[in-house]
C-alpha positions in Angstrom: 7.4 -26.7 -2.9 8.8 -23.8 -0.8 8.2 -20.9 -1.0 10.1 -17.7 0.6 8.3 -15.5 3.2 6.4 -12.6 1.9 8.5 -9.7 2.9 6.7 -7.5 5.3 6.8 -4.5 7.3 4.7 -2.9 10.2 2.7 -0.3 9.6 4.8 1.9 11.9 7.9 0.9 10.4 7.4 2.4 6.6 9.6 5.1 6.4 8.5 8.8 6.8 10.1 9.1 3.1 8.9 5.7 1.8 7.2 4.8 -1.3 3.9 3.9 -0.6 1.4 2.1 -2.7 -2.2 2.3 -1.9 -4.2 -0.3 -4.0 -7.7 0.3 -2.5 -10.7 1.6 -4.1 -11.4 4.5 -4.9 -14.4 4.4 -2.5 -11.9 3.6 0.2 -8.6 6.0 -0.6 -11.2 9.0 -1.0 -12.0 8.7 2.5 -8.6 8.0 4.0 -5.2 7.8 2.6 -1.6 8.4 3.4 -0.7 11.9 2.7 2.1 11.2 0.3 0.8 7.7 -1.2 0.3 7.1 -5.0 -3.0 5.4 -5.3 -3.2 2.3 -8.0 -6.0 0.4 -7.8 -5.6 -4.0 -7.8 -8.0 -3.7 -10.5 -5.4 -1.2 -12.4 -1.9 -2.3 -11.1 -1.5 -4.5 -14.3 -2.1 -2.3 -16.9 -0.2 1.0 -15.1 3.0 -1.1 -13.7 5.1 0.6 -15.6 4.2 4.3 -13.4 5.8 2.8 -10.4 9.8 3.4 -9.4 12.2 0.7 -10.6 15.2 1.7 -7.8 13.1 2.2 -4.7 11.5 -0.6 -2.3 7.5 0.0 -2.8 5.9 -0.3 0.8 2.8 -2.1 -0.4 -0.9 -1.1 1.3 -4.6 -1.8 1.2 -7.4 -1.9 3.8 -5.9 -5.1 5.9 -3.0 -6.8 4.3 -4.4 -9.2 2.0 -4.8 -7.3 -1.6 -1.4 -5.7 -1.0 -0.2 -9.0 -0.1 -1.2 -10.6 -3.7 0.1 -7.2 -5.1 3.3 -7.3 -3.2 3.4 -11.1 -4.5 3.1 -10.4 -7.8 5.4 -7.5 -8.3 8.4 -9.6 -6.6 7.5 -12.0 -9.7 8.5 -9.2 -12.1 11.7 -8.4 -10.6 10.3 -5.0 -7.9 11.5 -4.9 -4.8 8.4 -4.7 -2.8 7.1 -5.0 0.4 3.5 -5.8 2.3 2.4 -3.3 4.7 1.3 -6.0 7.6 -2.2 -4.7 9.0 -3.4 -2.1 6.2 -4.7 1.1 6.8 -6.2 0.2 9.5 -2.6 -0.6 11.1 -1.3 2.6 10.0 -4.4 4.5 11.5 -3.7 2.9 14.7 -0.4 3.5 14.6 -1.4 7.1 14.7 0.0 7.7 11.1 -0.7 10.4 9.2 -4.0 10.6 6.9 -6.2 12.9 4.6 -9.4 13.0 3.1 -10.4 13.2 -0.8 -13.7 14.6 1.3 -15.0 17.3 3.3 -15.6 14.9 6.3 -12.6 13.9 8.9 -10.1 11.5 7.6 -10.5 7.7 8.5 -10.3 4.0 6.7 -13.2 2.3 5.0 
């Protein structure tokens, strides 16, 4: 059986204006989170699909790669153009991307 590459994109490369998915804890996005992401947990992707944009590509992101990966997966099985954000937050913190905190202590990725 083959099956297509996941279709990716580095951490650096998500457009400025992108839509960016953040399915991480809640722990984890409290402490560090794109500015302008919409935060879904896994856990809650199912049940609030129908929330996300059906005419934009969703830039796909969690701690490392490998929830948004299974995330990414399953929304190109129901017909969303969506992409994996290679490396997770921690990519896009070493990129030097932008983040904020949901606390009173300095932004970073758990």
């Amino acid at each position: 059986m083959n099956f297509a590459p996941l279709p990716a994109v580095d951490a650096a490369a998500v457009p400025s204006d992108g839509y960016l998915l953040d399915v991480r804890e809640n722990d984890e996005w409290s402490v560090g989170h794109a500015p302008e992401a919409v935060h879904i947990p896994m856990s809650e992707l199912v049940a609030r699909i129908a929330e996300l944009p059906a005419d934009r590509t969703i830039h796909v992101v969690c701690r490392v790669g490998g929830r948004s990966a299974q995330v990414a997966q399953y929304l190109i099985a129901q017909g969303v153009d969506a992409v994996n954000v290679d490396g997770g937050m921690l990519a896009w913190h070493a990129a030097g991307r932008p983040l904020v905190s949901e606390t009173d202590a300095p932004a970073g990725v758990l």
